[in-house]
N, C-alpha and C positions, 0 to 999 in steps of 0.2 A: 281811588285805586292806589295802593302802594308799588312804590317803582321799587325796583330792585337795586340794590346797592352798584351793581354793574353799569347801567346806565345813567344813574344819576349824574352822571357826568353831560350826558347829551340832554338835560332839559332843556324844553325853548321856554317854557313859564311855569306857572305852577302848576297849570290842568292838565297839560298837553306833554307827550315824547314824541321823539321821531317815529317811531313805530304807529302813531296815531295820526298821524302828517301824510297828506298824499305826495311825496318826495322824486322828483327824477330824479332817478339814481344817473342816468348818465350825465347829467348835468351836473353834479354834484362833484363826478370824478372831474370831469371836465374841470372845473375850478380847484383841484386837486393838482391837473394836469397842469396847468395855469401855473398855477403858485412853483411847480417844479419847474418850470421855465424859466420862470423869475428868477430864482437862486440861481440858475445855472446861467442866465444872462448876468449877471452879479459876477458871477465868478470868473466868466470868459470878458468882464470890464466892458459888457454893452448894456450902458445904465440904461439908454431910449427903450430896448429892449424889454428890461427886466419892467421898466414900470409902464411898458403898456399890457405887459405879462398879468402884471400885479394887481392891474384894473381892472383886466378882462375878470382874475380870479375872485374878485370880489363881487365883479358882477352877476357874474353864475353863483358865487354861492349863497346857498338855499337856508343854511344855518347859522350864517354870523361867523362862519372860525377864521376868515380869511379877510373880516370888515377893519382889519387895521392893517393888513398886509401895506396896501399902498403908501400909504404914511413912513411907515416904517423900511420901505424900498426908496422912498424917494429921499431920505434921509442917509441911507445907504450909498444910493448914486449921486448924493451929494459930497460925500464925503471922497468918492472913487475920482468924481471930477476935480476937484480940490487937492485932492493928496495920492493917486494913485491908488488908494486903500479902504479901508472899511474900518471906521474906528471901533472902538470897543460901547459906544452908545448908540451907533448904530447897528452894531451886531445885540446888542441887547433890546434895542426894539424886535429887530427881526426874529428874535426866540421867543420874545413876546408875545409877537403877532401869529404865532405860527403853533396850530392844536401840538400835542403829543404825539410823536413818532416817529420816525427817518426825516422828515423835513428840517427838524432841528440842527440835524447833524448833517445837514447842508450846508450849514452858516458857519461851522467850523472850515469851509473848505476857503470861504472870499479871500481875498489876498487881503495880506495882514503887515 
């Protein structure tokens, strides 16, 4: 079956899209909801917060977009406890870690 140029972006392998995938959608946002916790525990400088945020978001998700989130927060909160701030390798993991969309432009806001 040929995927459409539009979602080739959401493959999970070669056979399969999400659209073939039995998916909880609420679940899904739920780890959505997650990962925006995070950034915003990030930015109000509650690292505990943000990376048990990060974990929860990974847990729930169903597709892999949020499986470096943790890493990349805890890397984050390591920096805030150290220095007040979010250096610029931890803001580039966390844009890393994080799909295409508003989320990104989250990581523009941590104190800098």
């Amino acid at each position: 079956m040929a995927v459409p140029a539009a979602y080739r972006t959401y493959l999970v392998d070669d056979r399969r899209t999400l659209g073939e995938m039995a998916l909880d959608g609420q679940r899904q946002r739920n780890a959505l909801t997650a990962a925006e916790k995070a950034l915003a525990a990030l930015a109000s400088g509650d690292a505990a917060r943000a990376t048990r945020n990060a974990a929860t978001a990974a847990e729930l998700d169903q597709i892999g977009v949020f499986a470096a989130l943790p890493e990349a927060v805890a890397a984050a909160a390591s920096d805030l406890a150290a220095a007040g701030t979010v250096g610029e390798g931890a803001r580039t993991l966390l844009r890393a870690a994080l799909p295409a969309g508003p989320l990104k432009g989250l990581v523009a806001a941590l104190p800098s």
